[in-house]
MIDRENDO-884517 format. One line per 8 residues: number of its first residue (from 1); their letters; for each residue z negated, x, y negated of N, C-alpha, C, O. Coordinates in Angstrom, 1 decimal, padded with zeros to 4 digits. Example, Ala and Ser with C-alpha at 12.3 -4.5 7.8 and 13.67 -1.06 7.14 Angstrom:
# residues 2
1	AS	-007.8,013.2,005.7,-007.8,012.3,004.5,-007.8,013.2,003.3,-008.5,014.2,003.3 ~ -007.1,012.8,002.2,-007.1,013.7,001.1,-007.9,012.9,000.0,-008.0,013.4,-001.1
# end
This chain:
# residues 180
1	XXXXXXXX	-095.4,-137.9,023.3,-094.2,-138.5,022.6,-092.9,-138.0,023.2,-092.0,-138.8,023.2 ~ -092.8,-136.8,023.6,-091.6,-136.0,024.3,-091.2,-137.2,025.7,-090.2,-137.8,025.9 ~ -092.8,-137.1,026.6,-092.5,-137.6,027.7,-091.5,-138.8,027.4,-090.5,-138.9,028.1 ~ -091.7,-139.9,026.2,-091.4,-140.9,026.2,-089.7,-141.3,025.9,-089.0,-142.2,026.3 ~ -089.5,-140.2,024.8,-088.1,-139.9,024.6,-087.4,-139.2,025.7,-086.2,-139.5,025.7 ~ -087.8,-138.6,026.7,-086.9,-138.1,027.3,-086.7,-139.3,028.7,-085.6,-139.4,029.3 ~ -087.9,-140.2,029.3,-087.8,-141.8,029.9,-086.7,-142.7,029.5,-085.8,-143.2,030.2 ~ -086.8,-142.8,028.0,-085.9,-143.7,026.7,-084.7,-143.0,027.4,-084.3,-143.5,028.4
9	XXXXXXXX	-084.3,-142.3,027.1,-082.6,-141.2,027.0,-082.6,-141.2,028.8,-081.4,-141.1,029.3 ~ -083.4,-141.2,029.4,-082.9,-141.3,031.1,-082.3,-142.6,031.6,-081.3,-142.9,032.3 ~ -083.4,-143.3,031.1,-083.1,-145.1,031.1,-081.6,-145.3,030.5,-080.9,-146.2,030.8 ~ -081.3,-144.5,029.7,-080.3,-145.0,028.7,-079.0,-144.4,029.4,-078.0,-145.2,029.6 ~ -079.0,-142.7,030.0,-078.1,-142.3,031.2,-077.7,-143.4,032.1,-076.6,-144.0,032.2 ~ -079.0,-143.6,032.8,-078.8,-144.5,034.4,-078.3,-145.4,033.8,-077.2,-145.1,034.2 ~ -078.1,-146.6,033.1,-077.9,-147.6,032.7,-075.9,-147.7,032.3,-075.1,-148.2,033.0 ~ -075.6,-146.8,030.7,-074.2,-146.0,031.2,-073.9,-145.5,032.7,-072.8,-146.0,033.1
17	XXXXXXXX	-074.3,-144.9,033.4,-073.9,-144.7,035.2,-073.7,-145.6,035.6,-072.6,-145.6,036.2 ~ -074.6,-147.0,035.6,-074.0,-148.0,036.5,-073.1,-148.5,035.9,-072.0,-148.3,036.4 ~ -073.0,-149.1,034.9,-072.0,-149.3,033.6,-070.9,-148.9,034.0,-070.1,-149.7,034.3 ~ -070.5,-147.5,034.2,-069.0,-147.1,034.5,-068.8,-147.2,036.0,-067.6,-147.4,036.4 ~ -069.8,-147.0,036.8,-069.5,-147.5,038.5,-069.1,-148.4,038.6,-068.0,-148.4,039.0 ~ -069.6,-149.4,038.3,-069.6,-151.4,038.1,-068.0,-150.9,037.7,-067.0,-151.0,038.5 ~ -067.9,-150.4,036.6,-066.3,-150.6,035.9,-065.3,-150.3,037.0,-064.4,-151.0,037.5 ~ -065.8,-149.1,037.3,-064.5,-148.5,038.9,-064.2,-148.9,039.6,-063.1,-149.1,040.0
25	XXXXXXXX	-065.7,-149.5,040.2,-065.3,-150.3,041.1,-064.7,-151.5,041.2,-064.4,-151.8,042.3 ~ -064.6,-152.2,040.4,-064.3,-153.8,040.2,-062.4,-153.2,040.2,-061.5,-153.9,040.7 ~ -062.3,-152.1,039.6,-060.6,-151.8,039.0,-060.3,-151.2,040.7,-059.1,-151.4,041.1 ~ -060.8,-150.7,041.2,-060.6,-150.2,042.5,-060.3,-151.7,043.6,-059.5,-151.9,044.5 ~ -061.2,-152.2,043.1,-060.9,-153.5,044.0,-059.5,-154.7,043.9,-058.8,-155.3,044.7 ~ -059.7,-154.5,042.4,-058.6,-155.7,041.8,-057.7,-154.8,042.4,-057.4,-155.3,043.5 ~ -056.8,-153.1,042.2,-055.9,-152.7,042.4,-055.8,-152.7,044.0,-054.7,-152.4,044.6 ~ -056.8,-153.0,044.7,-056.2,-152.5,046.2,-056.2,-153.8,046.7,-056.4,-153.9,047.9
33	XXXXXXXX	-056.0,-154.7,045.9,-056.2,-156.2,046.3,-054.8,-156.7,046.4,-054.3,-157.5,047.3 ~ -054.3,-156.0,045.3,-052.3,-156.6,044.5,-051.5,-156.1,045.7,-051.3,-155.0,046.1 ~ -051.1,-157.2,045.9,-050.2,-156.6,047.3,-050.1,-157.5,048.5,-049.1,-157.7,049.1 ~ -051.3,-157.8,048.8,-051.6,-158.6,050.0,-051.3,-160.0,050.2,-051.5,-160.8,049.3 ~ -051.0,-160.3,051.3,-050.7,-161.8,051.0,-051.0,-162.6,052.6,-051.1,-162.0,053.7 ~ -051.1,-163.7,052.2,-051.1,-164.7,053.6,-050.1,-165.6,054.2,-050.2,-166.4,055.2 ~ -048.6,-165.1,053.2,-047.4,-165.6,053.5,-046.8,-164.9,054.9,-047.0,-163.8,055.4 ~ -046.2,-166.0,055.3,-045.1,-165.6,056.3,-044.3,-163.8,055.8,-043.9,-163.4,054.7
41	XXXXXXXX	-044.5,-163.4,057.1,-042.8,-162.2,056.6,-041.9,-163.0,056.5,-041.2,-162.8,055.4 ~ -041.5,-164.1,057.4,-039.8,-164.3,057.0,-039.9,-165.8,056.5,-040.7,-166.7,056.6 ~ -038.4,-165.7,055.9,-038.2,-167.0,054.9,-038.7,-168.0,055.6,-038.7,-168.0,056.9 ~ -039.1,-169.0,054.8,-039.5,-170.3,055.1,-038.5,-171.1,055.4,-038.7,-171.8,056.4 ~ -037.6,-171.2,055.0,-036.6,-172.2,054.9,-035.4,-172.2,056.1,-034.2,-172.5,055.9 ~ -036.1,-171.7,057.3,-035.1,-170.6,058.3,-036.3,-171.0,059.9,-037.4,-170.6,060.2 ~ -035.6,-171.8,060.3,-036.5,-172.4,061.6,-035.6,-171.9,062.9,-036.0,-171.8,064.0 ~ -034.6,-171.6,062.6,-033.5,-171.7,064.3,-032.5,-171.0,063.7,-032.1,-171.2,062.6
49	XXXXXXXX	-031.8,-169.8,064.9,-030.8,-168.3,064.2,-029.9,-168.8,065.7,-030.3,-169.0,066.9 ~ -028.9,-169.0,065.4,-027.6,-168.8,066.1,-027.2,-167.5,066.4,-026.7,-166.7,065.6 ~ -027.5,-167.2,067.8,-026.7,-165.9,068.2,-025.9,-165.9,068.6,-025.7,-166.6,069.5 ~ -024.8,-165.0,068.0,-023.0,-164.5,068.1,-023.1,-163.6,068.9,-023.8,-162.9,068.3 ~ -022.7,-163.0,070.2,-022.2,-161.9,070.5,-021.9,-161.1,070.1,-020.7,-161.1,070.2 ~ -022.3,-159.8,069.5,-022.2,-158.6,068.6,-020.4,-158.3,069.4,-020.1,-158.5,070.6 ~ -019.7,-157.7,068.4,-018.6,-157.6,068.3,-018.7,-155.6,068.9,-019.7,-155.0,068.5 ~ -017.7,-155.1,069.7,-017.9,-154.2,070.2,-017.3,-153.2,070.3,-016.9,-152.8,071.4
57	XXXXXXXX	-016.9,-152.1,068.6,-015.2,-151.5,068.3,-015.9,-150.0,069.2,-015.5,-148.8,068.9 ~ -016.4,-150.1,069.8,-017.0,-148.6,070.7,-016.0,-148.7,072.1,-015.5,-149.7,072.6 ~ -015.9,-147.1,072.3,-015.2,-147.1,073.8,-015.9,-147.5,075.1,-015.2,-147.8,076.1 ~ -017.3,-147.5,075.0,-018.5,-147.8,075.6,-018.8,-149.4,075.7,-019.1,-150.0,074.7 ~ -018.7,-150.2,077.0,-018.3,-151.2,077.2,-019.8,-151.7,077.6,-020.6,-151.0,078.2 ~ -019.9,-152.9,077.2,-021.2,-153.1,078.2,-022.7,-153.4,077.1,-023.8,-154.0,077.3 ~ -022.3,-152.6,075.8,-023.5,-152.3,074.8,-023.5,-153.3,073.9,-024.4,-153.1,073.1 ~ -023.0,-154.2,073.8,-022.8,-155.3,073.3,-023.5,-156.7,073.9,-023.8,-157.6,073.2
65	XXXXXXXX	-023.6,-156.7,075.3,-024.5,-157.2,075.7,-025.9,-157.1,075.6,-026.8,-157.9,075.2 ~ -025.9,-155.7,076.2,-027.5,-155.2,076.6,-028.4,-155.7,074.7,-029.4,-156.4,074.6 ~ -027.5,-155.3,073.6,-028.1,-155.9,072.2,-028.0,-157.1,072.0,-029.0,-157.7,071.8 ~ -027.3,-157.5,072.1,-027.4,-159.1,071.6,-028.8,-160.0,072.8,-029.5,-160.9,072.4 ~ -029.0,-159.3,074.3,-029.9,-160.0,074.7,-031.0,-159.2,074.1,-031.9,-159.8,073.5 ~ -031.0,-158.6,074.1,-032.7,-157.4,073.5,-032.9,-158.2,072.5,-034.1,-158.5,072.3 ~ -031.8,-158.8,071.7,-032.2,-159.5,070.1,-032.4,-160.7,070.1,-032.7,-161.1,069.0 ~ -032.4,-161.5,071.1,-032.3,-162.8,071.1,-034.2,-162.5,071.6,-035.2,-163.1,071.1
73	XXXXXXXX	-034.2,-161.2,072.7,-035.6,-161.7,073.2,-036.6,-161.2,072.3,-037.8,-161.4,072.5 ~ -036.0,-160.5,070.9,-037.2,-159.9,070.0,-037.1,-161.2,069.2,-038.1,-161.9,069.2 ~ -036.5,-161.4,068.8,-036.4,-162.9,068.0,-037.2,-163.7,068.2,-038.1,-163.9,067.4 ~ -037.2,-164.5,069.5,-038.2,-165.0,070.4,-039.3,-164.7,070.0,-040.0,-165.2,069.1 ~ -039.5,-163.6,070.6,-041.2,-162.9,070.7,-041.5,-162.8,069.3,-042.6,-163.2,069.1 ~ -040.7,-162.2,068.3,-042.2,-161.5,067.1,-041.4,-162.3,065.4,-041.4,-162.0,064.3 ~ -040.7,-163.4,066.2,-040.4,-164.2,064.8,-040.6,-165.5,065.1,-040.7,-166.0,066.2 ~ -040.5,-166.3,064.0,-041.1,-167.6,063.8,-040.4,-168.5,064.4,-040.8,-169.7,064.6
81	XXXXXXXX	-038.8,-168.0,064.6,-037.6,-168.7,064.7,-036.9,-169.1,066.1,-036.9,-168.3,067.0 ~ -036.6,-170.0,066.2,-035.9,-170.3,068.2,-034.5,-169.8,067.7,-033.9,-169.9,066.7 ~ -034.2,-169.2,068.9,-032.7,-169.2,069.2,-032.3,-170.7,069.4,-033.0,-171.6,069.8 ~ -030.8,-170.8,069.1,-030.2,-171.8,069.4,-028.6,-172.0,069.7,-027.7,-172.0,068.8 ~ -028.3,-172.3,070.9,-026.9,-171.6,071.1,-025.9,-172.3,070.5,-024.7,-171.9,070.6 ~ -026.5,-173.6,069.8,-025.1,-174.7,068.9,-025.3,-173.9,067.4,-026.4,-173.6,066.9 ~ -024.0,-173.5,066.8,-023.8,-173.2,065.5,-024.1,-174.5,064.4,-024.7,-174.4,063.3 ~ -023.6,-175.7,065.1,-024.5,-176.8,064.4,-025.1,-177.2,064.2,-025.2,-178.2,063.4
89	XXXXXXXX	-026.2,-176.6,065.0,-027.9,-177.4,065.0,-028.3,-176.0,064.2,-029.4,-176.3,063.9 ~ -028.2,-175.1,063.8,-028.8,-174.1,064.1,-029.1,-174.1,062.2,-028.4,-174.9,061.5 ~ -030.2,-173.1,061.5,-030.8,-173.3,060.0,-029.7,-171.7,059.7,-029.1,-171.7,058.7 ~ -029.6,-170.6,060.7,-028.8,-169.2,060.2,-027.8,-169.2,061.7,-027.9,-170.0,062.7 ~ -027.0,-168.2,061.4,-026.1,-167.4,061.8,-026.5,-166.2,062.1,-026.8,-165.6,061.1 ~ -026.6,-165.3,063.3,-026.9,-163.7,063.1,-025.5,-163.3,064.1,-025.2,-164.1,065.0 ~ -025.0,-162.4,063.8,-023.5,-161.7,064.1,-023.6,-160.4,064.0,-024.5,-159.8,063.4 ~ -022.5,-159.9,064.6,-022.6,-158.0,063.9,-021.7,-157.9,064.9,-021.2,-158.6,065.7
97	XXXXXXXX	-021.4,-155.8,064.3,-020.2,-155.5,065.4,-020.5,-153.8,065.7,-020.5,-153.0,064.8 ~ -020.8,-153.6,066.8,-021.4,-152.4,066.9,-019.8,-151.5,066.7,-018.6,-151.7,067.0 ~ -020.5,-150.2,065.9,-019.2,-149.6,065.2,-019.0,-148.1,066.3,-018.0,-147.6,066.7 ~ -020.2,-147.7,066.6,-020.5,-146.4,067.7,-021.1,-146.4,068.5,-022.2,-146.9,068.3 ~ -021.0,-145.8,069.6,-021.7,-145.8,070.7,-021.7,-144.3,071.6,-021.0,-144.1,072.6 ~ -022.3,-143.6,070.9,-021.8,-142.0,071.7,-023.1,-141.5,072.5,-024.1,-142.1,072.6 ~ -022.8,-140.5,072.9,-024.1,-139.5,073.2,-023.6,-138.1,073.0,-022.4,-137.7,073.2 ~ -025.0,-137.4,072.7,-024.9,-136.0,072.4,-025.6,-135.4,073.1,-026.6,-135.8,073.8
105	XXXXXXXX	-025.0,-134.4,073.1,-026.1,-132.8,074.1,-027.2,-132.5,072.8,-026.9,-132.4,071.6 ~ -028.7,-132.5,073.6,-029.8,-132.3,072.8,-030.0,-131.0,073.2,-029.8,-130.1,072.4 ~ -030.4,-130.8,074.5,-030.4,-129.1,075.2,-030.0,-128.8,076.2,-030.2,-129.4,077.3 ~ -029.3,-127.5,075.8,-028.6,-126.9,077.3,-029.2,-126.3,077.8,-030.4,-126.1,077.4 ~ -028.8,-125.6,079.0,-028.9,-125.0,080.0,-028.6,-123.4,080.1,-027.6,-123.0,080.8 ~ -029.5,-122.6,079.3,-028.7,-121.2,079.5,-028.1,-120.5,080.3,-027.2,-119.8,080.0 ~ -028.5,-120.6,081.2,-028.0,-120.0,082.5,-026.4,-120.7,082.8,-025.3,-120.0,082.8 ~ -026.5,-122.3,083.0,-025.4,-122.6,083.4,-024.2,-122.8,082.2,-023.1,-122.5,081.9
113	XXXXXXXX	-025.3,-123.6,081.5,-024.5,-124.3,080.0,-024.7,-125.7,080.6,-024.7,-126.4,079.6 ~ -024.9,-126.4,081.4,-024.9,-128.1,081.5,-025.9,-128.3,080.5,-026.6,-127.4,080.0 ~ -025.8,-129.7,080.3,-026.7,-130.2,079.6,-027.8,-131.0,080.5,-027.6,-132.0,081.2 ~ -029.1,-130.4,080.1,-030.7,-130.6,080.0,-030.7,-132.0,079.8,-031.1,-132.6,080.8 ~ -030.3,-132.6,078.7,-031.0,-133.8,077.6,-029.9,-134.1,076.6,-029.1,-133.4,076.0 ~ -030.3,-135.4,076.6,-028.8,-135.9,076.3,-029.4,-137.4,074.8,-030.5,-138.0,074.7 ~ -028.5,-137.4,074.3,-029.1,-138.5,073.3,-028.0,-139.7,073.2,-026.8,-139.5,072.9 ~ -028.4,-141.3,073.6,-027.3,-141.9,073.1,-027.6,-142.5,072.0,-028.6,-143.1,071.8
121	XXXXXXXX	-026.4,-142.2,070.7,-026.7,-142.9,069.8,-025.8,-144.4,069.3,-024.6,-144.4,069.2 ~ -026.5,-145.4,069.1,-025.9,-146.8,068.4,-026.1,-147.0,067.0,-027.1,-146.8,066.3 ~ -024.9,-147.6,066.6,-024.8,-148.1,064.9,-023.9,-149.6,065.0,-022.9,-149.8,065.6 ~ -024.5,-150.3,064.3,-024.1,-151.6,064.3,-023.7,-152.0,062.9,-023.7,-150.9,062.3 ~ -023.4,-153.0,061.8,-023.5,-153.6,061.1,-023.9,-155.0,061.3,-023.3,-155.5,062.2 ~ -024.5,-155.6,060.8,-025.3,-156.9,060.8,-025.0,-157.2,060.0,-024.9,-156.6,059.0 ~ -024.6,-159.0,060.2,-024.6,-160.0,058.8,-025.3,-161.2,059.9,-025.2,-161.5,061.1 ~ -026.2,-161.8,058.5,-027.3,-162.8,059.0,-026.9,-164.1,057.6,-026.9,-163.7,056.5
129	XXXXXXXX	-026.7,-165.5,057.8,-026.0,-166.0,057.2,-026.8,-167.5,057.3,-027.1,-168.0,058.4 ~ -027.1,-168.0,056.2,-028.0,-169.1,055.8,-026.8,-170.5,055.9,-026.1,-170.7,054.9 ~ -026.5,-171.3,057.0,-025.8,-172.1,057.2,-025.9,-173.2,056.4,-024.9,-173.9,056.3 ~ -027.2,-173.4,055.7,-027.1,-174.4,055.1,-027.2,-174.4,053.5,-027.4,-175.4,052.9 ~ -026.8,-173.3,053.1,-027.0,-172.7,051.9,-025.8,-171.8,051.9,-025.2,-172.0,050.9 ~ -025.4,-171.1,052.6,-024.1,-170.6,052.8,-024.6,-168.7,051.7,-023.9,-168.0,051.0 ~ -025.7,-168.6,051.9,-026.5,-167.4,051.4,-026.2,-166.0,052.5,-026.0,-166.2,053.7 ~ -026.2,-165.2,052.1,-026.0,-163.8,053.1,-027.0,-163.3,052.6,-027.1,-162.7,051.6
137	XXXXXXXX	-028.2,-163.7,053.6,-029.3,-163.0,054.4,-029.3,-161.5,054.3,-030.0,-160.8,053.6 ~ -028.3,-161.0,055.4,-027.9,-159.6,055.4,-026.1,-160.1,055.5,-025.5,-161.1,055.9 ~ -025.7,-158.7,054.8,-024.6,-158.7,054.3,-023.9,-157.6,054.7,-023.4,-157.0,053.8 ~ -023.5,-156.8,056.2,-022.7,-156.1,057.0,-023.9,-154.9,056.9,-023.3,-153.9,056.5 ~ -024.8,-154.7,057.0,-026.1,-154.0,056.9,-025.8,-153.5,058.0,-025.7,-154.2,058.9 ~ -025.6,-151.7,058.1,-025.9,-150.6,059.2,-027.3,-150.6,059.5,-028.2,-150.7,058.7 ~ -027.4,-150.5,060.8,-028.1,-150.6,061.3,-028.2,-149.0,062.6,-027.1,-148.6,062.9 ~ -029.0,-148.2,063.2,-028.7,-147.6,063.7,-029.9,-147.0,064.5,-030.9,-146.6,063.9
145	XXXXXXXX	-029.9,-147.0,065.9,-031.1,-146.4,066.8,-030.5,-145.0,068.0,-029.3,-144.6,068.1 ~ -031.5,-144.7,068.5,-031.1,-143.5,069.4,-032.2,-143.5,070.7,-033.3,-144.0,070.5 ~ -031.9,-143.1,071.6,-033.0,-142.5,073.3,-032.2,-142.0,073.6,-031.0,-142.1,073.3 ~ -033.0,-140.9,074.4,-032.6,-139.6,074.9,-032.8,-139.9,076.2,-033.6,-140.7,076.5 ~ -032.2,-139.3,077.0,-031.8,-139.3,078.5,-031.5,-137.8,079.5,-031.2,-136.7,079.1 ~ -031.6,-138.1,080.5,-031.4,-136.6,081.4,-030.5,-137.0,082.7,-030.1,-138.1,083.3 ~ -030.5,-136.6,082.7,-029.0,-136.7,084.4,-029.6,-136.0,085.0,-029.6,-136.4,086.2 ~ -030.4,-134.9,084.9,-031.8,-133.9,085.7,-032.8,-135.1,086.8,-033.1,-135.0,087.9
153	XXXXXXXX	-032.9,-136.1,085.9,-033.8,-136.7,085.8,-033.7,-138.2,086.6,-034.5,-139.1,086.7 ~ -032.1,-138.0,087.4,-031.7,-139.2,087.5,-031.6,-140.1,086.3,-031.7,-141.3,086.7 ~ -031.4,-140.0,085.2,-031.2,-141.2,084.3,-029.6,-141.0,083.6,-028.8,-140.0,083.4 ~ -029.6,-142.6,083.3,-027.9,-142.1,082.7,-027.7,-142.8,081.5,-028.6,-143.4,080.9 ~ -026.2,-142.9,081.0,-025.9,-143.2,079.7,-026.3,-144.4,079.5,-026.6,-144.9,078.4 ~ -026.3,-145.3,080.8,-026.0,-146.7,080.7,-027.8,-147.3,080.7,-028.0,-148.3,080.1 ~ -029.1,-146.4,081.4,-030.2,-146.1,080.7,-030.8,-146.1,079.7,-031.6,-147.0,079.4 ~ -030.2,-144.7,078.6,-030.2,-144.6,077.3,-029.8,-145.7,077.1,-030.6,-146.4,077.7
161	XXXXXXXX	-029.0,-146.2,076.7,-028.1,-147.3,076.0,-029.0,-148.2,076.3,-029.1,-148.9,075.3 ~ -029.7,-148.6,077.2,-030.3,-150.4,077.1,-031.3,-149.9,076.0,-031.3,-150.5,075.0 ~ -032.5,-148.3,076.2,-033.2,-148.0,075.3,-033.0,-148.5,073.9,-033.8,-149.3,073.4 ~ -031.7,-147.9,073.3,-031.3,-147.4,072.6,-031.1,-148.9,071.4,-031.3,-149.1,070.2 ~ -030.4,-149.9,072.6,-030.6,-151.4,072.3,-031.0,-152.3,072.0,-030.5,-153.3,071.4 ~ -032.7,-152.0,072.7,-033.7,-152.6,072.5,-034.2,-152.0,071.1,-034.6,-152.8,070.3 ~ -034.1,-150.5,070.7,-034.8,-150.2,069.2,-033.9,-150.5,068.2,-034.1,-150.3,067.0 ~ -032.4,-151.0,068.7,-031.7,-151.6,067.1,-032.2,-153.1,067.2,-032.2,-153.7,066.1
169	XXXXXXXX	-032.5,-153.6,068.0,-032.3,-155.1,068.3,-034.2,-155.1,067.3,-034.4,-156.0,066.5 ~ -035.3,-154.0,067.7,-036.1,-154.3,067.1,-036.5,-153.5,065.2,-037.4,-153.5,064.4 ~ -035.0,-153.0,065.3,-034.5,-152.8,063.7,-034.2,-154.0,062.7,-034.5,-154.2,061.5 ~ -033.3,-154.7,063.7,-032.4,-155.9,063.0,-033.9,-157.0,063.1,-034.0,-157.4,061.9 ~ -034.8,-157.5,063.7,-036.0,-158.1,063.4,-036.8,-157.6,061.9,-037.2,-158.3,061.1 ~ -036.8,-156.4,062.0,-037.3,-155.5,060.9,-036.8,-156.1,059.4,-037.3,-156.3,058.3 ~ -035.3,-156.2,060.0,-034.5,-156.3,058.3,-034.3,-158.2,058.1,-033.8,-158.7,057.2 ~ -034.8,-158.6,059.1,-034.9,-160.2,058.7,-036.1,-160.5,058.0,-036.0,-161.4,057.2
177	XXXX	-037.4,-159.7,058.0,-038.5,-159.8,057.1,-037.8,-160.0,056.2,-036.7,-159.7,056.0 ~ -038.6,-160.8,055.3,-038.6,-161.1,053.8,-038.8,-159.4,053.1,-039.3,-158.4,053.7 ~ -038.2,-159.5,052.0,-038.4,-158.4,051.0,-039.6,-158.2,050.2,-039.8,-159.4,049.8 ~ -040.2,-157.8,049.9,-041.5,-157.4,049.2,-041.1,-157.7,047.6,-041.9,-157.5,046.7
# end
């Protein structure tokens, strides 16, 4: 009779066990489920972005270019949207005005004091602008990237800087995604 009660009360364990597994798991699943989606990152309502010539209050001449084409070609490549060079045909607006353009000494040279390694850094603000809605997208949004460079090395400011260009130009793609 022992044997039988203690079968009864095992059966009755394992049965609770799967019971609360089944439970976890099902809550494990729904939770790591919420979140995910099959939508676009960027707005729907946004087919063609007008590019403006980023505006250029730096002493550093030249960096206003190298960004605005980096951005036109990330645009292209990893968004849904055409460039379009008529403000009239176009669904947005993208503009900005780079505010800094410097470089820093990363490391010197004990012996002499020159500098080793060099950093240029860029800061922009961005406004991105729904032409047909008259919506601000982004709304003077800082923006800011950096590459490091060497003169050791043969490389120079004007180097760094296209770098430096291309990772704001692939910041400002970043901040056109949709919001979560």
């Amino acid at each position: 009779m022992k044997k039988e009660s203690r079968s009864h009360s095992e059966n009755n364990f394992h049965g609770k066990l799967v019971i609360t597994l089944v439970g976890i798991l099902f809550s494990v699943v729904l939770c790591g489920c919420s979140g995910y989606s099959n939508e676009s990152l960027y707005p729907k309502d946004v087919e063609s972005v007008c590019l403006q010539m980023f505006e250029n209050d730096s002493f550093r001449r030249g960096v206003e270019y190298e960004l605005s084409d980096a951005l036109a070609k990330r645009i292209e490549a990893q968004t849904p949207y055409k460039i379009i060079s008529s403000r009239d045909r176009a669904d947005t607006i993208i503009s900005g005005k780079i505010t800094n353009a410097d470089a820093s000494v990363l490391t010197l040279d004990k012996e002499t004091g020159r500098a080793i390694e060099k950093e240029v850094r860029l800061v922009a603000l961005v406004k991105w602008q729904n032409l047909k809605t008259g919506e601000l997208l982004l709304d003077n949004v800082p923006v800011s990237a950096a590459a490091g460079f060497s003169e050791w090395q043969n490389q120079s400011f004007d180097y760094a800087a296209g770098l430096a260009a291309n990772k704001l130009a692939q910041r400002i793609v970043e901040l056109m995604e949709k919001k979560w």
